[in-house]
VEXSE-490730 format. One line per field, with one value per residue (C-alpha): residue number from 1; z negated, y, x. Coordinates in Angstrom, 1 decimal. Each point is the difference from the previous one (the first is absolute). Last residue first. Layout:
<vomars>
seq	NUM/...
w	Z/...
v	Y/...
u	X/...
</vomars>
This chain:
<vomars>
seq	413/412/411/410/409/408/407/406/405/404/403/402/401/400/399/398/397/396/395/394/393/392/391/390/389/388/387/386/385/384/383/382/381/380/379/378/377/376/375/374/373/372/371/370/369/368/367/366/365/364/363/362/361/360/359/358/357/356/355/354/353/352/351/350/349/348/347/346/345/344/343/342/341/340/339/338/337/336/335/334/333/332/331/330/329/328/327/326/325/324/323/322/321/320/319/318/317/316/315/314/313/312/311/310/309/308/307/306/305/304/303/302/301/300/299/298/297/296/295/294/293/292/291/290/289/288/287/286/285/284/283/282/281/280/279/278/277/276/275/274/273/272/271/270/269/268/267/266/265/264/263/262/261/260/259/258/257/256/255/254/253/252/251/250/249/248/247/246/245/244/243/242/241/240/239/238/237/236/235/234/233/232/231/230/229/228/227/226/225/224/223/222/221/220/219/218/217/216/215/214/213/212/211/210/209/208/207/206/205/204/203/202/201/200/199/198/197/196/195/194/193/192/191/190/189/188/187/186/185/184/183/182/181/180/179/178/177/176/175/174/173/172/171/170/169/168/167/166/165/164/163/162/161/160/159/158/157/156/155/154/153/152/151/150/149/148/147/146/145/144/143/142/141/140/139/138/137/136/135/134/133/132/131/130/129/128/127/126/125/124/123/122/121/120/119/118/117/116/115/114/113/112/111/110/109/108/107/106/105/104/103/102/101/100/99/98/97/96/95/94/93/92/91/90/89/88/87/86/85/84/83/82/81/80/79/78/77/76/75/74/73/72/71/70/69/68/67/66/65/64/63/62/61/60/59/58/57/56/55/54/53/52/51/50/49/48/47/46/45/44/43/42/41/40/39/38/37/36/35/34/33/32/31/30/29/28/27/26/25/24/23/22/21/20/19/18/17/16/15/14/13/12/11/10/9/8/7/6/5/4/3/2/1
w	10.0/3.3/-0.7/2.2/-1.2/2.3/1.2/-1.4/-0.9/-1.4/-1.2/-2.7/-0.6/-1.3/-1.5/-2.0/-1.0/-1.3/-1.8/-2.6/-2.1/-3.4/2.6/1.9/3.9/1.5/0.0/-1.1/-3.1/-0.5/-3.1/-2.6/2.1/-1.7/2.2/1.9/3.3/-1.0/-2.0/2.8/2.3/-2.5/0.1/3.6/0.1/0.5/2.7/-1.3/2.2/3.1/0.4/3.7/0.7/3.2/0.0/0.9/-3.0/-2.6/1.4/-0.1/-3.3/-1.1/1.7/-2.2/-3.3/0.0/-2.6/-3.5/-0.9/-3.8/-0.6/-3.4/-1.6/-2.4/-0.4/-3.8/-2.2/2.1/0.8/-0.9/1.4/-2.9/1.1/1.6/3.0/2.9/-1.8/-1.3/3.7/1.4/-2.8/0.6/3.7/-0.7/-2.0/-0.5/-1.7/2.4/0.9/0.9/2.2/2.4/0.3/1.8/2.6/2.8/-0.7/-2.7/1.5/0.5/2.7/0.0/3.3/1.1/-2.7/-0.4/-1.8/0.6/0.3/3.2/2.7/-2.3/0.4/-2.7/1.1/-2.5/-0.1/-3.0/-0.9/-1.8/-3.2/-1.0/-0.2/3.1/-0.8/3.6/-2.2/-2.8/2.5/1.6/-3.7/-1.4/3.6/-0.6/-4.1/1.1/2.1/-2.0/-2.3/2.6/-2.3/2.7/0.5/2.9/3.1/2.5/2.0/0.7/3.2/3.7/2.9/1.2/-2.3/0.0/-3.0/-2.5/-1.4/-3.4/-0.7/-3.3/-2.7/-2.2/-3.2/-1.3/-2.7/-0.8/1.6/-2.0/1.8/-1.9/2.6/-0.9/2.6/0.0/1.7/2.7/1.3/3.4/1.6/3.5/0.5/-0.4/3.7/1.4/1.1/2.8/-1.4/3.9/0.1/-0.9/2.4/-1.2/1.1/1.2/2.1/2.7/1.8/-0.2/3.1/0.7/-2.8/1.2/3.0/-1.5/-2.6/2.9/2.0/-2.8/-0.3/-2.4/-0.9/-2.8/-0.2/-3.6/-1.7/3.2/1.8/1.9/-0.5/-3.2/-1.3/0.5/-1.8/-2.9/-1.0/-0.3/0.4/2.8/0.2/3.1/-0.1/0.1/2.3/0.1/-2.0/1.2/1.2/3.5/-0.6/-1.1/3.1/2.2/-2.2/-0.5/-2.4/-2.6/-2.8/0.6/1.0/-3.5/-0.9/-2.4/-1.1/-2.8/-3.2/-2.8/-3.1/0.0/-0.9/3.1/2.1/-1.8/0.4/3.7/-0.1/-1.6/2.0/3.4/-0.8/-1.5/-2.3/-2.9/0.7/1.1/-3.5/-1.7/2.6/-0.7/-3.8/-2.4/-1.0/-3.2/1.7/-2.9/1.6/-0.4/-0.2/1.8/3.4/1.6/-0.2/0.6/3.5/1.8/-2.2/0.0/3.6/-0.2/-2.5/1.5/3.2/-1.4/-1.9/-3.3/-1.5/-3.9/-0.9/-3.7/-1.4/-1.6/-2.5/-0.1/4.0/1.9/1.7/0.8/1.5/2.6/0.2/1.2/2.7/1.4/-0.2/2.0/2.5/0.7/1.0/2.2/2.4/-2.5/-3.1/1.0/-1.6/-3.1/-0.9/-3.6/-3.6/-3.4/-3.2/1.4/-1.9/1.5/3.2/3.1/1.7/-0.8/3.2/2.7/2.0/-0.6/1.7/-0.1/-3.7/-3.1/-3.6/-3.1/-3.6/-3.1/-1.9/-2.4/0.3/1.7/2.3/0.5/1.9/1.5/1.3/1.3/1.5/1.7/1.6/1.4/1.5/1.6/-2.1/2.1/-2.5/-3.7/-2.3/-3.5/-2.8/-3.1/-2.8/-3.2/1.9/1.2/3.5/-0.2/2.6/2.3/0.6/2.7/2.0/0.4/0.9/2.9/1.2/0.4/-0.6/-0.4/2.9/1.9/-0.2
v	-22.1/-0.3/3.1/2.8/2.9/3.0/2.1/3.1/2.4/-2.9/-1.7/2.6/0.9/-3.6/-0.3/3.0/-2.1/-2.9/2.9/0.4/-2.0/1.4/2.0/-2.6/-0.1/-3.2/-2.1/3.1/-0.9/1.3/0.4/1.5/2.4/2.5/-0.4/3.3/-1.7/-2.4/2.7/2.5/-3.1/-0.5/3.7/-0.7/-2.5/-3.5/-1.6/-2.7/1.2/0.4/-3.6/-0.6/2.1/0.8/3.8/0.3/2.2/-2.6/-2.8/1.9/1.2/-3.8/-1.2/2.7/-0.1/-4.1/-0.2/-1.3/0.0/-0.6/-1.1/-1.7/1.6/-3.0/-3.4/-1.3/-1.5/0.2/-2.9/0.0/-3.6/-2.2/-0.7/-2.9/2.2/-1.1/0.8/3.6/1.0/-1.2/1.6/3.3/-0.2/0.2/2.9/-0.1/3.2/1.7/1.8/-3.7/-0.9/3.3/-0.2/-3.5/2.2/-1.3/-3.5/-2.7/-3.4/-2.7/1.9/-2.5/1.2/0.1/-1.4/0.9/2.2/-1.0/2.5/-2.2/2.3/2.6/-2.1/1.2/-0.4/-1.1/-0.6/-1.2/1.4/-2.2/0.1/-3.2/-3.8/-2.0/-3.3/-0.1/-1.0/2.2/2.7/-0.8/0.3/3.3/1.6/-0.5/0.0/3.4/1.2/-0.1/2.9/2.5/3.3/1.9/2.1/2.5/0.0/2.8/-0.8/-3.3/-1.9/0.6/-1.2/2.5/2.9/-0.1/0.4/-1.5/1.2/-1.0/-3.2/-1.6/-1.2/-3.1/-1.1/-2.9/0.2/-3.2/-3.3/-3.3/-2.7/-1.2/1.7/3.2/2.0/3.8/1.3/2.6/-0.9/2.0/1.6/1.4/1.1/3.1/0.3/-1.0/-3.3/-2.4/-3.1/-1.6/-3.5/-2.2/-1.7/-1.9/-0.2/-1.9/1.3/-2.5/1.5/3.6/0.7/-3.3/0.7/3.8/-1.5/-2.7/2.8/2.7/-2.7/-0.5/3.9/2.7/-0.2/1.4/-0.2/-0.2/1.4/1.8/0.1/-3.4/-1.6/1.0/0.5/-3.6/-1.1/2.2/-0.9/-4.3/-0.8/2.5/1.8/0.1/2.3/-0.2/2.3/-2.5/-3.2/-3.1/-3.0/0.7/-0.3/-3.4/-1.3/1.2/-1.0/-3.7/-1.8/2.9/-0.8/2.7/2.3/1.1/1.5/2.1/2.0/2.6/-1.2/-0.8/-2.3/-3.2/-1.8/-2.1/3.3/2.0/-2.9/-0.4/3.9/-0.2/-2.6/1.2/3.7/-1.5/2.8/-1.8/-3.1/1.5/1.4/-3.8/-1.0/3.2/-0.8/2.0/3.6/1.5/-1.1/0.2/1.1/-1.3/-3.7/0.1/1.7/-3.6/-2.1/3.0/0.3/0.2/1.7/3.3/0.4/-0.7/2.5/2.5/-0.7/0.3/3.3/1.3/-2.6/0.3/-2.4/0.0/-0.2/-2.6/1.3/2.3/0.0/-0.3/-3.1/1.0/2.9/-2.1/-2.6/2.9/1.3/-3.4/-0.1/3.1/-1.3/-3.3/1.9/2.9/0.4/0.0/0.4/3.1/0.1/1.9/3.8/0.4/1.3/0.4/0.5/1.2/1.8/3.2/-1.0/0.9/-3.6/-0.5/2.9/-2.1/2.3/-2.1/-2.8/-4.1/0.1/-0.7/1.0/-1.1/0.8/0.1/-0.8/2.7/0.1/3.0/-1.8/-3.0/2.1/2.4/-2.3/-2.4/3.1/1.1/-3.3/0.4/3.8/-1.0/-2.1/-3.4/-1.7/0.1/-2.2/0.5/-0.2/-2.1/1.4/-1.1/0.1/3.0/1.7/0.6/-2.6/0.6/3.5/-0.9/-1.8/3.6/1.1/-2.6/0.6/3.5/1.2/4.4/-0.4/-1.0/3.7
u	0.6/1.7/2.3/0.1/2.8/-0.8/2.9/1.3/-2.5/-2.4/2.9/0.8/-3.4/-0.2/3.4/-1.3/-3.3/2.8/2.0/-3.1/-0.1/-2.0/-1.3/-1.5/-0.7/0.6/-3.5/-2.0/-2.0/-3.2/-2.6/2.0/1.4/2.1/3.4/0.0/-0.4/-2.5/-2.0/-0.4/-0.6/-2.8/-1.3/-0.2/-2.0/1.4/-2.8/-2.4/-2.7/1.9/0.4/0.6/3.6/0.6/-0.2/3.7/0.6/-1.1/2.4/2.9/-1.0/-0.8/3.7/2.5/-2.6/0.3/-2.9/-1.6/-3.1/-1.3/-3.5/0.4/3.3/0.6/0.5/-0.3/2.0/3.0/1.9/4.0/0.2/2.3/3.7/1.6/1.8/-2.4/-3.0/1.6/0.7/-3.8/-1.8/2.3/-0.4/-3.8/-0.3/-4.0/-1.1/-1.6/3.5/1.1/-3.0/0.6/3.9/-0.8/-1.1/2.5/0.2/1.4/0.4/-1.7/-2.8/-2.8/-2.5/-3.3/-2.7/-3.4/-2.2/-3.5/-2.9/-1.7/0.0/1.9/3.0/2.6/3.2/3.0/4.0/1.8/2.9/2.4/3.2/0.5/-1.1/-1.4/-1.4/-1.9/-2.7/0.7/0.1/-3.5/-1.8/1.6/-1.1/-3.8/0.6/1.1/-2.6/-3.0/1.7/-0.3/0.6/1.7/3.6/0.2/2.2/1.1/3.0/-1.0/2.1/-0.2/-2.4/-2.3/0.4/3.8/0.0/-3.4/-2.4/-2.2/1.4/-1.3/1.8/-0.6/1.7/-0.3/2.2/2.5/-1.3/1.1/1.2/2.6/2.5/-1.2/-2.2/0.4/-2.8/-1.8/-3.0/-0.5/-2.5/-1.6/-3.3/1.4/1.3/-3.2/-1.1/-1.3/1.2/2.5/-0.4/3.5/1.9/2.9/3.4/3.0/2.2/1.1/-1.9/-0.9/-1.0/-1.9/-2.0/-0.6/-1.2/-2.3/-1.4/-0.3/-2.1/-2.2/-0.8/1.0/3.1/2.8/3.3/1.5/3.3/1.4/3.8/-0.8/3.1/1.3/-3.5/-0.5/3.2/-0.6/-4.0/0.2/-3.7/-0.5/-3.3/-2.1/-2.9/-4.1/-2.7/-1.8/-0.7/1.6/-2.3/1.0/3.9/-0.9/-1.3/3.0/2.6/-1.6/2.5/0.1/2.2/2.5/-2.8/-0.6/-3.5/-0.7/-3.1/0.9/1.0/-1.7/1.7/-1.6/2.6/0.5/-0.3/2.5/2.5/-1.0/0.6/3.2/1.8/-1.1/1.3/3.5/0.9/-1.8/1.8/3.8/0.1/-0.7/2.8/1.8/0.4/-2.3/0.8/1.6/3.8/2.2/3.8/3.5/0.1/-3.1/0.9/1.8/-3.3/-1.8/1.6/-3.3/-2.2/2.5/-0.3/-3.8/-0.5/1.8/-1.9/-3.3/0.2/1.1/2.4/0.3/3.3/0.4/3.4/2.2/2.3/3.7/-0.2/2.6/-0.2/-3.8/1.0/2.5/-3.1/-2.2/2.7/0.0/-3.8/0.0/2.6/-2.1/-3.2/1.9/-3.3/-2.7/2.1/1.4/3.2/0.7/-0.2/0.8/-1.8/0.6/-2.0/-2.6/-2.4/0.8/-1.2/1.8/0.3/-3.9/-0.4/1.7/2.3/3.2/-1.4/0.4/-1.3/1.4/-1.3/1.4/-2.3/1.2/-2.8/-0.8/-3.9/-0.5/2.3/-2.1/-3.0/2.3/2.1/-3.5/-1.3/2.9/0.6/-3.6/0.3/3.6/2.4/-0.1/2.0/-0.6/2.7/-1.1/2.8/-0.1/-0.3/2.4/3.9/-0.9/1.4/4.0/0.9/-2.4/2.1/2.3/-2.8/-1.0/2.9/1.0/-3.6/0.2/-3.4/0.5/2.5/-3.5/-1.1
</vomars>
């Protein structure tokens, strides 16, 4: 399979790409790259994917116009952005870079000095990046503006360990401010507690870590929501979308594989507010929980990036990577006049069935009937969206089956 994205060949053919559209760069091309290819290849961009494995699904897309296996950018960093400056000499124009998860953009973020004479970055500069990332940063930002979040504390400032762990509320977790590091070394995103003496030991475990401890909203599943924009660099908030997760795979700590679109207006100027303060422009997820002690959504997480469901905005009418592609090339937004498809769901088919036979799944209620699966699978649906299966593309849901026979393709989405 990785014959198919022979580097030396496909730098071969950046030559021959149009002089009058610039090309978009996607990297990480499992269910998010394909999305965003999909998304600006209906709309004849030529579109470059990359990824660090042949089995991804975006690699097989017909609306690619090429794709290669590059250097991981995780563990390779400083071969990746070689093999991005040795596409960049030979493309016709700059492109657009579209990174699809955190360490992609970080690798890209950090040599931007050297990327921009070949590539548009449609993102803010990794300082402004490294502000809504940084957990501390965001909530003391959140906090000064009013924005709700849960209760926070952060032990950094605490001069009286002992005392202050007392005035935490219980059951609570540890979050780190800078995410990567921590899960290096502790292999989980949070650790939670439930006593003083579990906060003063988990603090001492973590050192020098630093991270804040945030009380546990008792929720269910669909309590949880995010905003989902495309922020220009003047400030100005494009859609306002919001999508609510429905299950999620694993069941106990995994990512949405059933989601739904909602009419939340309230919670855009929420998230519109905190990233014109942090001056953040692009492409974000905002992350939600509605606390039904006091009926306040409040803030988690800033993803600034595109994520895994970002398929779901885009067939409602709001085609994000497209906003974000024609800002960075000079030309006018394509908005729609109106969004559309109120009440759409979209889902990972592979991970909701898995989840569906185990008998783990907590929203029964807003299950896919089977007439609707009928309709996903025979391409009729007009009120689903599977996040790989399309039969106006179809190879991707091949390269599914492929690598569910063969070995599983597990991408940190």
């Amino acid at each position: 399979m990785s014959s198919l994205y022979d580097p030396e060949q496909f730098l071969s053919r950046l030559p021959h790409l149009p002089k009058d559209k610039p090309a978009a760069v996607v990297f990480n091309a499992h269910i998010t790259g394909l999305a965003v290819t999909r998304a600006l290849g209906r709309e004849n961009i030529p579109v470059l994917a990359l990824d660090r494995d042949a089995r991804a699904y975006g690699l097989a897309s017909k609306y690619l116009h090429s794709a290669a296996i590059c250097p991981n950018p995780l563990t390779n960093e400083e071969d990746f952005v070689d093999f991005l400056l040795q596409m960049g000499e030979r493309l016709p124009v700059k492109a657009v870079l579209f990174p699809s998860n955190d360490e992609w953009v970080f690798a890209v973020s950090r040599h931007r000095d050297r990327l921009e004479k070949y590539y548009h970055f449609p993102f803010s500069p990794l300082e402004i990046v490294e502000s809504v990332l940084n957990k501390k940063k965001l909530y003391q930002t959140a906090e000064r503006l009013g924005v709700p979040i849960p209760k926070t504390w952060y032990p950094d400032e605490w001069m009286d360990i002992e005392a202050e762990a007392k005035k935490v509320t219980y059951p609570c977790i540890l979050k780190p401010v800078e995410q990567r590091s921590f899960y290096d070394a502790f292999s989980a995103k949070v650790l939670e507690a439930h006593t003083p003496n579990e906060v003063i030991q988990l603090l001492k475990k973590v050192y020098p870590h630093s991270v804040v401890i945030q009380e546990i909203v008792p929720a269910g599943l669909s309590n949880y929501v995010s905003l989902c924009s495309y922020m220009r660099p003047n400030g100005e908030m494009v859609a306002g979308f919001v999508g609510r997760k429905l299950e999620q795979y694993p069941p106990d700590f995994g990512t949405g594989c059933l989601v739904k679109s909602e009419d939340l207006p309230d919670l855009a100027e929420l998230g519109a507010n905190i990233l014109r303060t942090l001056a953040y422009y692009g492409i974000s997820e905002s992350e939600f929980i509605l606390d039904h002690r006091d009926g306040v959504y409040k803030l988690l997480d800033i993803n600034t990036r595109t994520w895994k469901w970002i398929g779901l905005p885009i067939a409602c009418g709001w085609n994000l990577p497209l906003y974000a592609y024609e800002e960075a090339i000079g030309s006018p937004l394509t908005l729609p006049v109106s969004p559309t498809r109120k009440g759409m769901r979209w889902v990972y088919l592979k991970d909701y069935l898995t989840l569906t036979a185990s008998g783990k799944y907590v929203s029964p209620q807003e299950h896919l009937h089977v007439h609707e699966l009928a309709e996903l699978l025979t391409g009729t649906s007009e009120s689903c969206l599977d996040a790989v299966l399309d039969l106006d593309d179809p190879v991707p849901a091949a390269r599914l089956l492929e690598n569910f026979y063969t070995r599983s393709y597990v991408c940190p989405c």
